[in-house]
C-alpha positions in Angstrom: 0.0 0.0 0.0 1.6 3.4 -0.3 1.4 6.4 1.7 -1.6 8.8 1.5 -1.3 11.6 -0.6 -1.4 14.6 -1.1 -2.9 15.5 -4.3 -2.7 19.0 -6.8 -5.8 17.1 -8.5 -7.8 20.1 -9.1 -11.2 17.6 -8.0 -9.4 16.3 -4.8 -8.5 20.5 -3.8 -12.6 21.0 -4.1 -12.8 18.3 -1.4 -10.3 19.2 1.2 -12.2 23.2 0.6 -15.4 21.7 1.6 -16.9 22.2 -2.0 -18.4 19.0 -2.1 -21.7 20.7 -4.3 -19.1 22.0 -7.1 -17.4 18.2 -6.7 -20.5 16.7 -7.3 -21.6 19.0 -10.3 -18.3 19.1 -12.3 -17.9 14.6 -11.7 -21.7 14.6 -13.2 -20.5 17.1 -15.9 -17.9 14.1 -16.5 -14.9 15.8 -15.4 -12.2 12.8 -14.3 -10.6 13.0 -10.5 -8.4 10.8 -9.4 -9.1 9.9 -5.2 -6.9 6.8 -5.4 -5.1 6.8 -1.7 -5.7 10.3 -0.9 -5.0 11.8 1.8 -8.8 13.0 3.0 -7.8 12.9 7.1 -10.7 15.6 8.4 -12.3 16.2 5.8 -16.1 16.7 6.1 -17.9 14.7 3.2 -21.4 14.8 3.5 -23.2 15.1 1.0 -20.7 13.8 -1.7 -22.2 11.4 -4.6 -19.9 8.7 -3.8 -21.3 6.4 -6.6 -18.8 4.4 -8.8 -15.7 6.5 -6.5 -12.1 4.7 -6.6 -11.2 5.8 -2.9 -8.8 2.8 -3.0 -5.9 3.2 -0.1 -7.5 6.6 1.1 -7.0 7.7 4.4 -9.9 8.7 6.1 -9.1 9.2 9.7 -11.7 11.7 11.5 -13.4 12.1 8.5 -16.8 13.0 8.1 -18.8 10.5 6.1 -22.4 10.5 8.1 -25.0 9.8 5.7 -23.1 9.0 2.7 -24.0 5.8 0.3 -20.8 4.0 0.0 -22.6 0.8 -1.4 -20.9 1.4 -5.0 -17.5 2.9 -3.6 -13.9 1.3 -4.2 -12.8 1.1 -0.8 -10.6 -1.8 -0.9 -7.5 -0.9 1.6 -8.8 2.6 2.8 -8.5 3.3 6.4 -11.5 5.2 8.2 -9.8 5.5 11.8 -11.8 7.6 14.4 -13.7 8.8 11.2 -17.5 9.8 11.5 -20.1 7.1 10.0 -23.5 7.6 11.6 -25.8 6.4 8.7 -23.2 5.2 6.8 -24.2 2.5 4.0 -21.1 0.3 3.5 -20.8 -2.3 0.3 -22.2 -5.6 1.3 -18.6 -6.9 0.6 -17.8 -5.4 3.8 -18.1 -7.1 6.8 -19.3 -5.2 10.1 -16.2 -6.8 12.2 -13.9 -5.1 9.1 -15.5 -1.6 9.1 -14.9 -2.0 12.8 -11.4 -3.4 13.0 -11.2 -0.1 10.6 -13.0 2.2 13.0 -11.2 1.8 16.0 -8.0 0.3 15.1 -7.0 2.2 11.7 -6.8 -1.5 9.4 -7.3 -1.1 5.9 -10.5 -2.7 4.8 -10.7 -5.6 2.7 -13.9 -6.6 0.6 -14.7 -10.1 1.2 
């Protein structure tokens, strides 16, 4: 796995500046972004149209995902330590014991 990132992805910038409605609009307008183990550590993301997202190897620690449909979301080795998921609808590849080895322990997730 490498190290989150950092990204000068002009998408990934809208997310870390809380611009999640301009994300949204300017994906559906079929502009490309590239989330692929990004760093997204506190970064509030309600509201984002996760649908058919690569967030492969991100780090999400303290992140804000309440309320977000992750069911068709790459998640395959992201980390979501300490991160917020009241309401939260995981893939059904993912087990409850992995989201919560992920929770509370930091592990990268693993679809089953």
């Amino acid at each position: 796995m490498q190290k989150p990132q950092l990204k000068e992805d002009p998408m990934y910038q809208l997310l870390k500046q809380g611009k999640i409605e301009e994300f949204n609009q300017r994906r559906a307008d079929g502009e490309p972004c590239d989330l692929r183990n990004a760093d997204l550590r506190g970064t509030d993301l309600r509201d984002l149209d996760a649908r058919n997202l690569d967030l492969s190897g991100a780090y999400l620690r303290h992140a804000d995902l309440r309320g977000l449909n992750l069911s068709e979301t790459n998640l395959e080795g992201a980390s979501i330590n300490s991160a917020k998921i009241s309401g939260t609808y995981f893939a059904a590849t993912l087990s409850a014991e992995e989201i919560t080895l992920s929770l509370v322990h930091g592990t990268r997730l693993r679809n089953r």
